[in-house]
C-alpha positions in Angstrom: 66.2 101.6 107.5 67.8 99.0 105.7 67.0 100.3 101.9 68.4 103.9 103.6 71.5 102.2 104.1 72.4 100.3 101.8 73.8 102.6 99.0 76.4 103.6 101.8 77.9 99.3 102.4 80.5 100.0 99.9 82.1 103.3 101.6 83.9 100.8 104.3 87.5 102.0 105.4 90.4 99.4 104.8 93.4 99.3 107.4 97.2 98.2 107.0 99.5 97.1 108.9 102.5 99.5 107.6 105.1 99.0 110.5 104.9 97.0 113.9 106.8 97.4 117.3 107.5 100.7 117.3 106.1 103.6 119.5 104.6 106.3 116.9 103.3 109.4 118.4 101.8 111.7 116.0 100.8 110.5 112.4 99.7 112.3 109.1 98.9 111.5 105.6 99.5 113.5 102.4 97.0 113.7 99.4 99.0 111.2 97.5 98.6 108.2 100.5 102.2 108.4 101.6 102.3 108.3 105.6 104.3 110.6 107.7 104.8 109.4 111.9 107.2 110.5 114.3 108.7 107.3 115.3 110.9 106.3 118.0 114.6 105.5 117.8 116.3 103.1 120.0 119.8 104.1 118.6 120.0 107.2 119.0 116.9 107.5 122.2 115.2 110.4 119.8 112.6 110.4 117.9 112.5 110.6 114.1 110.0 111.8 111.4 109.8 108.9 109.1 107.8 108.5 106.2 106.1 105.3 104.4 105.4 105.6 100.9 102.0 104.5 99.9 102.2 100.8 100.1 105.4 100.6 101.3 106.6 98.5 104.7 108.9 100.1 105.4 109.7 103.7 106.7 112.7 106.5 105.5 113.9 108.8 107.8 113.5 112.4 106.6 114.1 114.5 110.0 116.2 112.9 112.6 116.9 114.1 116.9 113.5 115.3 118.2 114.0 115.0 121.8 112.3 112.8 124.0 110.3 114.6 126.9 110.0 112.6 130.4 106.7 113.9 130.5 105.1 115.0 127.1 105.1 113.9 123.1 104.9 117.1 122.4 104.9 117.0 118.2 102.6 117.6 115.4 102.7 116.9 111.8 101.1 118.7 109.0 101.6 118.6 105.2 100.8 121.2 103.1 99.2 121.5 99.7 103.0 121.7 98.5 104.5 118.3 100.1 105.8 120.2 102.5 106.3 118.5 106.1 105.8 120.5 109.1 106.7 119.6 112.4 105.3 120.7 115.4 108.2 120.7 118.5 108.0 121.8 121.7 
């Protein structure tokens, strides 16, 4: 069992640490690495769809405002083939 698994000990999966104290909902990645999250703001008491660029630590806002449901998170992000962000709202 060993020799079977071997070949697969380099195919391990690194984590980062990209932003911390924050409440993130939803999250997505694009094919280039860059991270997409719908993170919450304490200003403004909505939610924003930020994005980290790959191997950045910090985020930029690119859609600002999605209400915050008493009850529900109710978003979805997707990113097409294009770089196009899509957000789910209810």
């Amino acid at each position: 069992l060993l020799l079977l698994l071997l070949p697969f000990a380099g195919f391990t999966q690194t984590f980062r640490t990209v932003e911390s104290g924050n409440f993130v909902t939803t999250q997505a990645k694009d094919n280039l690495g860059n991270l997409y999250a719908a993170k919450y703001n304490s200003a403004s008491t909505k939610y924003d769809i930020v994005r980290y660029n790959q191997g950045a630590t910090s985020s930029g806002v690119i859609y600002a405002g999605l209400n915050l449901d008493s009850y529900d998170y109710p978003w979805g992000i997707a990113i097409d083939s294009h770089e196009i962000v899509l957000v789910a709202a209810s």
